[in-house]
Steps between C-alpha positions, in 0.01 A plus 500: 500500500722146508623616807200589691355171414774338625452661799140460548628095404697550812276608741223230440799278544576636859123506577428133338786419728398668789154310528617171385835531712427666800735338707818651242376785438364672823712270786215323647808242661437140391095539459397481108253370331500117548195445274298682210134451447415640153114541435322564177162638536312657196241780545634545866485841625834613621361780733235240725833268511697783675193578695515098606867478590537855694238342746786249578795631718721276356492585164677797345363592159621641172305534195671539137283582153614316215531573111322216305740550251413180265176638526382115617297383761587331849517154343784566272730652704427180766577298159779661452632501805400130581692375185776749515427560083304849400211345293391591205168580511314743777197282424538217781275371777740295751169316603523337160818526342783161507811682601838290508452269817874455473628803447285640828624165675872611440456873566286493763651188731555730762119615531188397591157581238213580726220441242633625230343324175770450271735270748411148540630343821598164313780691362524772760674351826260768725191590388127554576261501195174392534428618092695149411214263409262755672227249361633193696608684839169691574136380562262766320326736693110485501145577648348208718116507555430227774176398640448581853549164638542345183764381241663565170775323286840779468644331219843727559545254765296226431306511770185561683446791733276566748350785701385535841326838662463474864342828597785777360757188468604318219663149461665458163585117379702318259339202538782266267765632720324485812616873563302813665556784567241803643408830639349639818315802359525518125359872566821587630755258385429396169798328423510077506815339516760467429487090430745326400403212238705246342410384215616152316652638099655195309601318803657803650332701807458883419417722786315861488392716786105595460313841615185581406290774538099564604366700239136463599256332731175441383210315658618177266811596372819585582752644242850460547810637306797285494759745321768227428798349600829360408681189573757463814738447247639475106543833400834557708843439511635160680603711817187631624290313738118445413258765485278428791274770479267702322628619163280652244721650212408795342442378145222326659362887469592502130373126367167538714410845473156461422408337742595840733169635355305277673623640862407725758714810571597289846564212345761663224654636748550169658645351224735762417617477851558173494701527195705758596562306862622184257788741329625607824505147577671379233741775538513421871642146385795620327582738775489196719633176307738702218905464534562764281516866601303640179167472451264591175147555554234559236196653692222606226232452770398897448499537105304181476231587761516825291457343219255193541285633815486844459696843526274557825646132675833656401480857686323283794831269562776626385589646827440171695730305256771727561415466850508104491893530295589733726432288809665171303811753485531630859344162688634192272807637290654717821461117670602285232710732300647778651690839378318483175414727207177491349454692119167513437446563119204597422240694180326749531277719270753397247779597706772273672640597889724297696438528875806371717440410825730361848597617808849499356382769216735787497304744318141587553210662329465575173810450222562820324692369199275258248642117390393325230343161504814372263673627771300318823510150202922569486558522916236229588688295208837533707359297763454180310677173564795568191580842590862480678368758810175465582355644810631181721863557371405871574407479838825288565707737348343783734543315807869496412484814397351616831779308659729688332356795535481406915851431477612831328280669781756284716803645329352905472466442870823354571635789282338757696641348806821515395527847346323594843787341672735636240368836587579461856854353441541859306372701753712315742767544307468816462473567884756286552751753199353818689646322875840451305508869424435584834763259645758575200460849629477483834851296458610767268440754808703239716757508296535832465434536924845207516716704232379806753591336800867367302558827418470614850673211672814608205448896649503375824835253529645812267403712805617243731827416330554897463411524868721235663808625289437867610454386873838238473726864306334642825592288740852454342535878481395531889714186586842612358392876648473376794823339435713794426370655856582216693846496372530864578413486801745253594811708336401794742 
C-alpha cells in the first residue's frame, strides 16, 4: 500500500512538473513559461471556461478536479496560500478578514494582487485593490430624475445638473464644472459619457470618469442611472499610472444591491456589463504597467451577480465574462506578457477544478488522476518570493538545461560521426588485410615460381657442366685418335 502511494506521489510529481515546466520536461528548446497568471473565481463553471478558451487557437487547455480536502471554501485556501500559514478556522471571508500585511509583503514581493481584498498596496509594492477605503475611492451609484430642460442639485458631486432633449437628443450638464457630455439618439445609444470631473477634496484634486445611463424618457422627465465610479487613483500601488477610465468595482454590486430592483432588465444588464468591462480593465493594468512575471487575480464578478442580482443574471453572463478574460489573455497578456500560464481556480457546485491554459501546455484535455487543493496551496506556495527556486530560477535553470541538452545533441552527433568514420576505417582495413592476403600469396606463388626457375637454372648448368665435360673427353678421345693414325701413317 506505502509503495503504491509513493508511486501515485510520483506521478503527480512528473505531471505537476510537466505543466508547470514544460520547457524541462517535454524539450520545447529555450521557450517556458515567462509569466503565471493565477485566477480565483468562485461559482465559475469549469466546462463554459473550456468552451471559452477552445474558441481561441492559441490556447491549449487542460482541466484537473480537485479534492477539497479541508473541506473549506475558496477563501481559505486563497488565505492560506496568500499568508503561506494553514489557518485555523474554515470560517473566513477574505473580503473582511485582516490578514498579515507583512507577512504577504515578504512572501509575495515577487507578485502582483489583482484585486484581491486582503492585500493593501501601502504595504504591497504591486497591487490593485479598489476594497481599501472603498468608501473614500468611489462615488455611490444612484437614480437621477431631471426635468426636461430643467435642474436639480446631485449632492454626490455638489453640483447642479441639467437636461436638454432636442428631438431624440440629449445634452447632459454639470453646470459647477462647466462639463457636458450627450447623446445622438438615446433610443439607440443610451449610454452618456464618459466625463471626466475633478473635483477639489481637502485642497487636493480627485479625478473620476462619469457614464450614465437613460433609463427613461418621459414627456417631463428624464431618468438617468449613474452606476458609480472610482477615483483615478489611491487604491494602488506607487507604480501604476492613474486610472483614466471608467472603473466601477464589483462590490459596488454588493453595497448597493437594492437599488438593482429598481431597474429594467436592459438596464441590469448594462450595469453588469460595465462592471465586468472595469475588472478586465483593472486586470488589463497589471498586464500592462506590472514588473513582475506573476500575477493574482480575484475575479468574484459571477458568484456575486449570482448572488445579489439573481441566479438568472448569472446563467445570462457567465459565458461573456469568460469571453471578456479570455480576450484580456490572448490580446493584452500575449502583447504585454508573453509565454504565460494562466491557472484558473475556480468552485463549482461545491467542487474545485483547476483549468490550465497556454500555448506552451503540454498536455491537453481532461486530467485523469485527481489533486487535492492542499496540493494546488503547496505548488502555488513554491512560487513565492522566499522559496530558493521559484519558477524564474526555474526557467533559468531550463534554458541551461536546454543548452546542455543542445550540446549533448552536439556530442551524440559528433559520436555518431565518428563511429561512422570508425566503421569505415574498419572496413577499410579490412579490405586493405584481404589485399595483403592476396599479395602475401601471390608473392608466395612468386616465390615458389623463382625457387622453380633456381632449381632449373641448377638442372640446367648440371646439364651444361655434364655436357661440356662429355664433349671436351670427346674431343680429347678423337684428338689423340687421330693422333695415333697420323703417327702411323708416317712409320709406313
Amino acid at each position: 500500500m506505502v509503495y503504491s502511494k509513493l508511486i501515485e506521489g510520483f506521478i503527480l510529481v512528473l505531471i505537476v512538473a510537466s505543466i508547470l515546466n514544460p520547457a524541462s520536461s517535454l524539450v520545447i528548446g529555450e521557450q517556458g513559461y515567462k509569466n503565471i497568471f493565477v485566477f480565483f473565481i468562485p461559482s465559475g463553471d469549469p466546462y463554459i471556461l473550456l468552451n471559452a478558451t477552445n474558441t481561441s487557437a492559441q490556447l491549449k487547455t487542460l482541466l484537473v478536479r480537485l479534492e477539497n480536502n479541508q473541506q473549506a471554501p475558496l477563501d481559505y485556501y486563497i488565505s492560506w496560500i496568500l499568508t503561506g500559514v494553514k489557518p485555523e478556522s474554515t470560517s473566513i471571508d477574505i473580503t473582511k478578514e485582516l490578514l498579515n500585511q507583512s507577512r504577504i509583503a515578504i512572501l509575495w514581493s515577487n507578485a502582483t494582487f489583482v484585486n484581491v481584498p486582503p492585500v493593501n498596496p501601502a504595504n504591497h509594492s504591486s497591487t490593485i485593490n479598489p476594497l481599501v477605503n472603498f468608501d473614500e475611492n468611489h462615488l455611490p451609484p444612484g437614480i437621477l430624475e431631471i426635468p426636461i430642460n430643467g435642474t436639480i442639485h446631485w449632492y454626490t458631486l455638489n453640483t447642479d445638473l441639467t437636461a436638454k432633449l432636442e428631438g431624440e437628443s440629449i445634452k447632459l450638464t454639470l453646470l459647477n464644472y462647466n462639463l457636458t457630455t450627450s447623446t445622438p439618439n438615446y433610443t439607440s445609444s443610451r449610454a452618456l459619457g464618459p466625463l471626466e470631473v475633478r473635483v477639489q477634496i481637502d485642497n487636493n484634486t480627485v479625478s473620476y470618469y462619469l457614464l450614465f445611463y437613460t433609463l427613461e424618457v418621459s414627456s417631463n422627465t428624464i431618468r438617468l442611472l449613474f452606476p458609480g465610479a472610482m477615483r483615478t487613483t489611491g487604491y494602488a500601488s506607487t507604480g501604476f499610472t492613474p486610472f483614466n477610465d471608467v472603473f466601477i468595482h464589483w462590490y459596488t454590486l454588493v453595497k448597493y444591491r437594492d437599488l438593482i430592483s429598481k431597474l429594467d432588465e436592459d438596464s441590469v444588464n448594462w450595469w453588469i456589463a460595465q462592471v465586468y468591462g472595469s475588472s478586465m480593465r483593472f486586470l488589463r493594468k497589471a498586464l500592462s504597467e506590472s514588473n513582475n512575471s506573476l500575477i493574482y487575480a480575484y475575479l468574484p464578478e459571477l458568484d456575486i451577480v449570482g448572488k445579489y442580482v439573481g441566479v438568472d443574471w448569472y446563467d445570462k453572463s457567465i459565458s461573456e465574462f469568460y469571453r471578456l478574460l479570455v480576450n484580456e489573455l490572448t490580446i493584452y497578456a500575449s502583447s504585454f506578457k508573453p509565454d504565460y500560464l494562466a491557472v484558473f481556480i475556480l468552485s463549482h457546485n461545491s467542487e474545485y477544478y483547476a483549468v490550465f491554459a497556454s500555448r506552451l501546455l503540454p498536455t491537453t484535455g481532461k486530467l485523469e488522476e485527481e489533486w487535492t487543493m492542499s496540493q494546488l496551496t503547496a505548488i502555488l506556495l513554491s512560487y513565492s518570493s522566499p522559496n530558493p527556486f521559484n519558477h524564474i530560477q526555474n526557467l533559468v535553470v531550463n534554458k541551461e538545461v536546454s543548452n546542455l541538452n543542445k550540446q549533448l545533441d552536439q556530442l551524440k552527433q559528433n559520436i555518431t560521426q565518428l563511429n561512422q568514420t570508425l566503421v569505415d576505417t574498419s572496413s577499410q582495413l579490412r579490405s586493405c588485410e584481404a589485399d595483403r592476403e592476396l599479395y602475401r600469396s601471390k608473392v608466395i606463388e612468386q616465390d615458389k615460381a623463382l625457387a622453380q626457375v633456381e632449381d632449373l637454372k641448377k638442372t640446367g648448368l648440371l646439364y651444361l657442366t655434364n655436357g661440356l665435360a662429355l664433349v671436351l673427353g670427346v674431343t680429347v678421345i678423337l684428338g689423340f685418335m687421330a693422333l695415333r693414325v697420323a703417327s702411323k701413317k708416317r712409320s709406313s
